[in-house]
N, C-alpha and C positions, 0 to 999 in steps of 0.2 A: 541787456540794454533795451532790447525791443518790450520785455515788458516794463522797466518802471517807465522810456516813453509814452506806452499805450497807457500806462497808469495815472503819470499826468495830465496828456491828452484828452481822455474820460471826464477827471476832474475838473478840468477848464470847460470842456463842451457844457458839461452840468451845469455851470456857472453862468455860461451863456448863450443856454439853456437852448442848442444844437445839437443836433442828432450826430451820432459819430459819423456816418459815411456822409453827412455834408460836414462836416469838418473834414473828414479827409481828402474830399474834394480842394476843400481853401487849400488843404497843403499842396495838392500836387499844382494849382494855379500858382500858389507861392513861391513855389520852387521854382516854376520853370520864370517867375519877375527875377530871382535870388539868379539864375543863371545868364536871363541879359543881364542884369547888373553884372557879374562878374566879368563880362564882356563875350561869353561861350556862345554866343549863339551865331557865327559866322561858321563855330567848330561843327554847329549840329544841323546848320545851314548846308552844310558842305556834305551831309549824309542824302541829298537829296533833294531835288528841284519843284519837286511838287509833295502833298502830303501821302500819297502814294510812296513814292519813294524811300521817303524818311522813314514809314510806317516798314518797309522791306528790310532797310536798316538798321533797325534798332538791334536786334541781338549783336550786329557787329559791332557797333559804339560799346554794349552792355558786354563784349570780346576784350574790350581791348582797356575798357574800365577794371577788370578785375585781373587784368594784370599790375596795373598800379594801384590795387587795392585789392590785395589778393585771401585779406578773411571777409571780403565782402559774399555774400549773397545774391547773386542780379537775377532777376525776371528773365523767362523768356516768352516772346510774341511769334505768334502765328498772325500772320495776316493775308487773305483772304482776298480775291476777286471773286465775286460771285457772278453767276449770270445774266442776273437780272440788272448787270452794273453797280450793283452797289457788293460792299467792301464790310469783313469781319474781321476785327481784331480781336485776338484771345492772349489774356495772359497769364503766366504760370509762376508761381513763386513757391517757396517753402517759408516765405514767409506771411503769412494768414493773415486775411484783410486789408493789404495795401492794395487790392483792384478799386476801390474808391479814390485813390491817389493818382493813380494812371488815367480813371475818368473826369478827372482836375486837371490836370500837366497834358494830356493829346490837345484837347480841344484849345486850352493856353496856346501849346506851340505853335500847332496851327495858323490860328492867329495872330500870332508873334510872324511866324515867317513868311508865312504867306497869302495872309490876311483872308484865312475861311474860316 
């Protein structure tokens, strides 16, 4: 499934004549308008009061997603305080090229919830 998606994908961005990882980007922003729309975002709200928090939680959101979806795939993040105060997110998948989707969907939800 993930390649005739990517297959598509390709085809469209060439069309409109966008590079893949800023199209990857639209998605992962898309996704996270598709998840307020669907009303989720009090559920992903609730992972966290600040983006700090949220960013601590995700492995356990992406815990408890693949129990109800259990041929999924999820990512996981490391996230980071650093010294200097600022803050490293790292993410891990086996499946290849969706960190342009994660760099779409943080900065969305971000400002979906918390308005940064």
């Amino acid at each position: 499934p993930d390649c005739l998606s990517k297959s598509l994908l390709v085809a469209t961005l060439d069309e409109l004549e966008l590079e893949l990882a800023d199209g990857l980007r639209l998605i992962g922003k898309a996704h996270i308008e598709h998840v307020a729309r669907a009303g989720y975002l009090k559920l992903l709200g609730a992972l966290g009061s600040d983006v700090r928090e949220l960013m601590l939680n995700l492995n356990l959101l992406h815990t408890n997603l693949e129990r109800s979806f259990r041929r999924s795939s999820m990512p996981i993040f490391d996230y980071r305080l650093l010294a200097d105060g600022s803050s490293r997110l790292s993410y891990a998948s086996d499946r290849r090229g969706l960190e342009y989707v994660v760099e779409g969907a943080v900065p969305a939800l971000a400002e979906r919830l918390y308005g940064e």
